[in-house]
C-alpha positions in Angstrom: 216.9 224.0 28.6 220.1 225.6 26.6 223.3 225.3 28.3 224.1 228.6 27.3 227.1 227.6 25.0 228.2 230.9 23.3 229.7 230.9 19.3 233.0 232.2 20.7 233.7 228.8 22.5 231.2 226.0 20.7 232.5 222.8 21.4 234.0 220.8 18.7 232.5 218.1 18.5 229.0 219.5 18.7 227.9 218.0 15.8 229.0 214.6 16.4 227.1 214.5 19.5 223.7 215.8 17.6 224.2 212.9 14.3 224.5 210.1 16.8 220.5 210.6 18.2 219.7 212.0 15.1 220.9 208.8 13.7 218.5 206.5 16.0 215.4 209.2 15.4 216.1 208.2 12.0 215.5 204.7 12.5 212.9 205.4 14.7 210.9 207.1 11.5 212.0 204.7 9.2 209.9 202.0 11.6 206.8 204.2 11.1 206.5 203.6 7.6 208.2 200.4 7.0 205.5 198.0 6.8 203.5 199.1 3.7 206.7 198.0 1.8 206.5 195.1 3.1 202.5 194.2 3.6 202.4 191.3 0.9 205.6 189.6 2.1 204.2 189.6 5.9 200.7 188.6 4.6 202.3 185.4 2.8 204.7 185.0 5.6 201.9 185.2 8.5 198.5 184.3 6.3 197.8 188.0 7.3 194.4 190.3 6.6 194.7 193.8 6.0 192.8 195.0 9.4 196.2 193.0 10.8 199.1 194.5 8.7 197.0 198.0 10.1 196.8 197.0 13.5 200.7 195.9 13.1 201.1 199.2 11.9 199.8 200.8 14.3 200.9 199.1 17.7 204.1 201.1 16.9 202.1 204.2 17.6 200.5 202.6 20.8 203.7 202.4 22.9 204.9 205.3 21.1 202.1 207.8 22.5 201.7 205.8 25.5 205.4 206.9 26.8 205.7 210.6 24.8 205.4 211.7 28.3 207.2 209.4 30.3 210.2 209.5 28.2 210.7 213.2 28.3 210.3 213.0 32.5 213.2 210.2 31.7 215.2 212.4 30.0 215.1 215.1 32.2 215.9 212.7 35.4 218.7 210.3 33.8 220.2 212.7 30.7 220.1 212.3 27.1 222.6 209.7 26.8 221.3 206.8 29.6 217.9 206.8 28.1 218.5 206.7 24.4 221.0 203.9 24.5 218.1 202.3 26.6 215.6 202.9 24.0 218.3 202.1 21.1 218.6 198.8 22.5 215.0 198.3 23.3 214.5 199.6 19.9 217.4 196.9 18.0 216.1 194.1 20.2 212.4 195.0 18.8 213.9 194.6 15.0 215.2 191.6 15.7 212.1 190.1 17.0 210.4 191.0 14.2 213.1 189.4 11.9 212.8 186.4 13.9 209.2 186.5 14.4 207.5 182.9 13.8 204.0 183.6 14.7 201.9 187.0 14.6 202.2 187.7 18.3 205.5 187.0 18.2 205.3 190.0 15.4 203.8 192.2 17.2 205.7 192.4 20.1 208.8 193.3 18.2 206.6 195.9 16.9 205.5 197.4 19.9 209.4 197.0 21.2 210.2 199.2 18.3 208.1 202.1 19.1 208.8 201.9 22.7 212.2 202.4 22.2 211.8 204.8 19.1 209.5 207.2 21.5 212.2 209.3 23.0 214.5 209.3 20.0 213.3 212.6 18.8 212.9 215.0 22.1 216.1 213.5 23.2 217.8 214.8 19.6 216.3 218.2 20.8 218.0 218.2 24.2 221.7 217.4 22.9 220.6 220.6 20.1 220.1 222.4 23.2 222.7 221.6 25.0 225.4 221.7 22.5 224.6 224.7 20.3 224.0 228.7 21.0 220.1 229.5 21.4 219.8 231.5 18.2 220.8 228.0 16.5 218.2 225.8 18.2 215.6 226.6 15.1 217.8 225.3 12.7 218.4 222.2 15.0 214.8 221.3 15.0 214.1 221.6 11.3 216.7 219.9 11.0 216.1 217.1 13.5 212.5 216.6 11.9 214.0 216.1 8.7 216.2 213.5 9.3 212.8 211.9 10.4 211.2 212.6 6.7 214.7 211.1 5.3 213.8 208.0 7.4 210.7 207.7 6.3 212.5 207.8 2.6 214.9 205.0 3.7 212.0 202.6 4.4 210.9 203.0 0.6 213.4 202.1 -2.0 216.3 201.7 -0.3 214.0 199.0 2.1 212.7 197.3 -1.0 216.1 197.0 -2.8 217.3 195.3 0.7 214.1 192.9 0.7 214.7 192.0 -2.8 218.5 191.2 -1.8 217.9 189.0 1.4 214.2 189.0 1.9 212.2 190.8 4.5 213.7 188.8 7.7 217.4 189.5 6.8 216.3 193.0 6.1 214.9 193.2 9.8 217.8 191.7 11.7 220.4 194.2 9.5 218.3 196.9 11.1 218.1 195.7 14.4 221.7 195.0 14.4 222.6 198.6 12.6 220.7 199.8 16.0 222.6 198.1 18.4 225.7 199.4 16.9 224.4 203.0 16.7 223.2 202.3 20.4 227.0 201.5 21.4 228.3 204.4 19.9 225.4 206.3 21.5 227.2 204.9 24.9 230.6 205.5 23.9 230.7 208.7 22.5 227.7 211.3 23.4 227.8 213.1 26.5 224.5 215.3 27.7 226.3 218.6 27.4 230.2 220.2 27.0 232.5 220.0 29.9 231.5 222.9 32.4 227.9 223.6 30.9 226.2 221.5 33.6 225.9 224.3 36.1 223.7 226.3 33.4 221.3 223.5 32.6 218.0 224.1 35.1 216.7 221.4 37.2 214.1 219.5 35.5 210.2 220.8 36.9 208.5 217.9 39.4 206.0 215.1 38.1 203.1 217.2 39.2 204.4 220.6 37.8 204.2 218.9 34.5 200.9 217.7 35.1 199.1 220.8 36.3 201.1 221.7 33.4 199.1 219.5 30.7 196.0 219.9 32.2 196.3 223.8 32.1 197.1 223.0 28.1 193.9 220.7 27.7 191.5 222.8 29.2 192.4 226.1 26.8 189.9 225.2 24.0 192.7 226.8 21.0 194.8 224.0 21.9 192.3 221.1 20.3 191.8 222.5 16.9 195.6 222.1 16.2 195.3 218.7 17.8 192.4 217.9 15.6 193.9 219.1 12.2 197.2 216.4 13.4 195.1 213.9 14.2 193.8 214.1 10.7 196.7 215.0 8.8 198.7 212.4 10.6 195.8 209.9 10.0 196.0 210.2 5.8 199.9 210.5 5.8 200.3 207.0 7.8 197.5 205.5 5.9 199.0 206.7 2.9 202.3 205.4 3.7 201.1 202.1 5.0 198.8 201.4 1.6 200.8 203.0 -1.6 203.0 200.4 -2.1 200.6 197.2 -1.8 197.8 199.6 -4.3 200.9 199.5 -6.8 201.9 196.1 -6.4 198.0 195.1 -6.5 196.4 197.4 -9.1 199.3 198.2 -11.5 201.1 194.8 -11.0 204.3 196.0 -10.0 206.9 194.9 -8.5 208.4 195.9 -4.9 211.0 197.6 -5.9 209.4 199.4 -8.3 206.5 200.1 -6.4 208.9 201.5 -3.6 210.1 203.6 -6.5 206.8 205.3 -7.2 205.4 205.5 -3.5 209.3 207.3 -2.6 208.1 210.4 -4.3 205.4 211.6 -1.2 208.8 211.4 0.9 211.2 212.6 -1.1 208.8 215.7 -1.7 208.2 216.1 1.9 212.0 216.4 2.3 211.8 219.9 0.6 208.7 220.9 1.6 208.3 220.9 5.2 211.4 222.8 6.1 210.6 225.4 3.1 206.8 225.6 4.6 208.1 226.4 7.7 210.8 228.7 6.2 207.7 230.5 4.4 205.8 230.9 7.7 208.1 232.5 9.5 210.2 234.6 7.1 208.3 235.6 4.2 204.3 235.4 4.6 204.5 236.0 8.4 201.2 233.4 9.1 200.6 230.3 10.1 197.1 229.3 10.3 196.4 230.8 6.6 199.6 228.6 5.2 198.0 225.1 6.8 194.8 225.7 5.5 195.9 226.4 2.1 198.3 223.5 2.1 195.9 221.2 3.7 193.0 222.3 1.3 195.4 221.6 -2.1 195.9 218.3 -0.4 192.1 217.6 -0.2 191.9 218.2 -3.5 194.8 216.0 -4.6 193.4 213.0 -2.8 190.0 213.9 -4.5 192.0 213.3 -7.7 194.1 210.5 -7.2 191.2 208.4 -4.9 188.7 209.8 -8.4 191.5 208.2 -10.9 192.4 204.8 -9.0 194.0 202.5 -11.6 193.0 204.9 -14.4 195.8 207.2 -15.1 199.4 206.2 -16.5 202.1 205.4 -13.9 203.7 209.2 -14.6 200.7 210.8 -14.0 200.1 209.2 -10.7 204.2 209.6 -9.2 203.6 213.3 -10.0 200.3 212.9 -8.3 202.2 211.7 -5.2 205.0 214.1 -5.4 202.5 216.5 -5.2 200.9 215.1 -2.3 203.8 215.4 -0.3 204.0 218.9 -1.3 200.6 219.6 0.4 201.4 217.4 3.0 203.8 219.6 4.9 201.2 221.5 6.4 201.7 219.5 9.4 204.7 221.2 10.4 202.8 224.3 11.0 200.2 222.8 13.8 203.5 222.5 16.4 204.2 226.3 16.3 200.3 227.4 16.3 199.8 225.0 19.5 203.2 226.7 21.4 201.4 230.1 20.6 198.0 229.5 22.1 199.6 228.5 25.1 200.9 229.9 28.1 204.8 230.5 27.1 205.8 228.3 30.0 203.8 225.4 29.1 205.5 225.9 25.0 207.1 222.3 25.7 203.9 220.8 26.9 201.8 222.4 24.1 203.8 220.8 21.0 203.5 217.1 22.7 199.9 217.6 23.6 199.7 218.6 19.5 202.4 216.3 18.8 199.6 213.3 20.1 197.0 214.2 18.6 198.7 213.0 15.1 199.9 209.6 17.0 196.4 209.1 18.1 195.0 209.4 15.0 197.5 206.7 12.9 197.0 204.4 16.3 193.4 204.4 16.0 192.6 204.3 12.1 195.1 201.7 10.2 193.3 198.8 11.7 190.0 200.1 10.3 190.9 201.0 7.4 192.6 197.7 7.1 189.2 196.4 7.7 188.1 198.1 4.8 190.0 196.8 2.0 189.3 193.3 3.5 185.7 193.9 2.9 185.9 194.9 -0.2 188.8 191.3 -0.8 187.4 189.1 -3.6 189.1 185.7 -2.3 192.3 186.6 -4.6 195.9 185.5 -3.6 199.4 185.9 -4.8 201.6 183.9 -3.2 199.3 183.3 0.1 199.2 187.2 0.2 195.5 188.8 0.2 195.5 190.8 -4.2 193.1 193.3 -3.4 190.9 194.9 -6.3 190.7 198.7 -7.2 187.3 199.3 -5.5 189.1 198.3 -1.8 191.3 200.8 -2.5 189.1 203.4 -3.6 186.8 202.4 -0.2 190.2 202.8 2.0 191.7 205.9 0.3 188.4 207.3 0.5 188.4 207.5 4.3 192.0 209.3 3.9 190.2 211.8 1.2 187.3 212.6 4.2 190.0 213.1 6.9 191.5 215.4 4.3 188.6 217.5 3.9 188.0 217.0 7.9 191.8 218.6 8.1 191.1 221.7 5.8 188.2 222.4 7.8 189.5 222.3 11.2 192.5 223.9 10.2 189.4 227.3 10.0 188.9 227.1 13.9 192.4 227.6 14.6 193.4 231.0 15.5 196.5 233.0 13.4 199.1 234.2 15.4 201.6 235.9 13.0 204.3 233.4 14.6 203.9 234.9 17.9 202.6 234.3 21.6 199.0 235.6 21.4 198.0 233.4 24.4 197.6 237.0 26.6 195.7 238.2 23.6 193.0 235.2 24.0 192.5 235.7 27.7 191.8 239.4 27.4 188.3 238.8 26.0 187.6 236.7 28.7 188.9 238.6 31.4 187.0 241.5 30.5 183.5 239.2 30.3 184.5 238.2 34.0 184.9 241.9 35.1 
């Protein structure tokens, strides 16, 4: 994958090539999360449930995982820089549908254009790291790729609400979309798959079916599915989270959206520092993995038990630190990547980390619809505006479900098996080789 690029002769405008994907990855992320901020203004605008501001939410995550797969084969036939500005512009054009969106199909198509393009943002990110920098340095690439996804995720709180609250939702949309394009034609203009020279070095991508003997070697091991499982669970409360905060501010504490951007920022902003130190901690100084998750993802069990216990009760200060803490726990997913890459053959590392890497797309697809549903069960016939005011016992129903998936995470997160940050995949057969002898 590395086009061997040595620190005497790194190219100089290696970083330049990695900010312009990283760049689109961000708005990619920021996608994920955008529509909590703006649940009330699409419920008014659209006469919108909650079970369909969750289902919008989630048909992001439909085409998303639907072409994880596809768009890495893409990549690896066509080269960084075709398909990006392909999925930029797919991506921009998706924004702008949305903006311009004048009925709720109309909605989610621009939705599901978004995450279409959005899906190979991130691998692709990883390839131009590849190509462009030494080995040694492709660690650092990654955590720092995945955090200009948790900065994204930050953009769509505050900084989206203070836009909203300038030029409403729609203009806020079409800036976006039109922000994309232009990072999509710099994408075209300026980034080129790998340095002058280096293209001899970079292997020939495997063959369709290689990958998929691949994948189905990685789905039959049974260690890969309890790192899948904690994902899909961990994934499931941070989307839901993200998705609900702001309209349980706006709706219980009667807050405003910019303020309530303001509170619900803090799981974000602590997620920026924690998921690169968490990893940082795994690798350098406690030397585990498994043990790390399953602390992190038990303290967040028992955060959501508090905050889903205190709904509406405690004083606004009380529940950002609450939140900040949340995101503190919360970076326990980072660590499910790495333990699925070390169960697995090390050939198959690539296909591990996306089979893992779905598991956590899976689980936001399938659950903010549902737990949509919820808080429209629990709806007492209150508007604001023509937008659904739901009470405090809807929210404690729907954050309830996050708190089980939490405890379903911390418990899952047992059946996985530690590696030490190591390839113990040999070490796993040997027990079974020796029953078949």
């Amino acid at each position: 994958m590395h086009a061997r690029v040595t620190p005497a002769v790194l190219p100089p405008m290696r970083w330049v090539m990695w900010a312009i994907p990283g760049f689109l990855f961000l708005i990619g992320f920021f996608h994920r999360t955008a529509p909590g901020v703006i649940a009330r203004e699409l419920m008014e605008a659209f006469e919108a449930t909650g079970a369909t501001i969750g289902l919008l939410a989630a048909t992001y995550f439909y085409s998303y995982a639907a072409l994880m797969v596809p768009a890495g084969l893409l990549l690896d036939a066509f080269g960084v820089r075709c398909v990006l500005t392909a999925g930029g512009a797919v991506m921009g054009v998706g924004a702008l549908v949305m903006g311009g969106a004048t009925a709720t199909p109309m909605l989610f198509t621009g939705r599901l254009l978004v995450g279409a393009g959005a899906s190979a943002m991130f691998i692709g990110t990883l390839k131009i790291a590849a190509a462009w920098f030494p080995p040694a340095r492709f660690g650092l690439l990654a955590a720092l790729s995945a955090t200009v996804g948790v900065f994204g995720a930050l953009v769509s709180t505050l900084p989206l609400a203070a836009l909203v609250a300038r030029v409403g939702w729609r203009g806020a949309f079409w800036g976006v979309g039109l922000v994309t394009l232009a990072g999509t034609a710099l994408c075209l203009a300026v980034v080129r798959d790998r340095p002058v020279g280096a293209a001899a070095a970079v292997p020939a991508a495997p063959p369709f079916a290689a990958v998929i003997a691949g994948m189905a070697q990685v789905l039959r091991n049974p260690h890969t599915w309890p790192p899948f499982l904690v994902f899909f669970c961990l994934y499931t409360v941070a989307g839901n989270q993200m998705l609900w905060t702001v309209p349980y501010l706006r709706d219980v504490y009667g807050l405003g959206l910019t303020e309530s951007a303001f509170y619900a920022m803090a799981t974000s902003l602590a997620l920026l520092v924690s998921a690169p130190l968490t990893g940082f901690a795994s690798d350098r100084i406690v030397g585990r993995r498994k043990a790390v998750c399953a602390a992190l993802s038990g303290a967040q069990f028992a955060l959501w038990v508090v905050f889903v216990g205190t709904l509406g009760a405690l004083p606004l200060s009380l529940v950002h630190a609450l939140l900040f803490g949340m995101g503190l726990a919360g970076s326990a997913f980072v660590l499910v990547w790495p333990i699925g890459r070390e169960v697995n053959p090390p050939h198959l590392d690539g296909v591990a980390v996306a089979v893992v890497n779905f598991g956590g797309f899976l689980g936001a697809a399938l659950t903010q619809g549902p737990i949509g549903a919820v808080l429209d069960a629990r709806w007492a016939g209150t508007l604001v505006e023509g937008a659904r005011r739901y009470p405090v016992e809807a929210y404690r129903d729907g954050f309830g479900v996050c708190a089980a998936f939490a405890a379903a995470a911390a418990l899952l997160c047992l059946l996985m098996r530690e590696t030490h940050g190591r390839n113990i995949y040999d070490q796993l057969r040997a027990p079974t080789a020796r029953e078949a002898a």
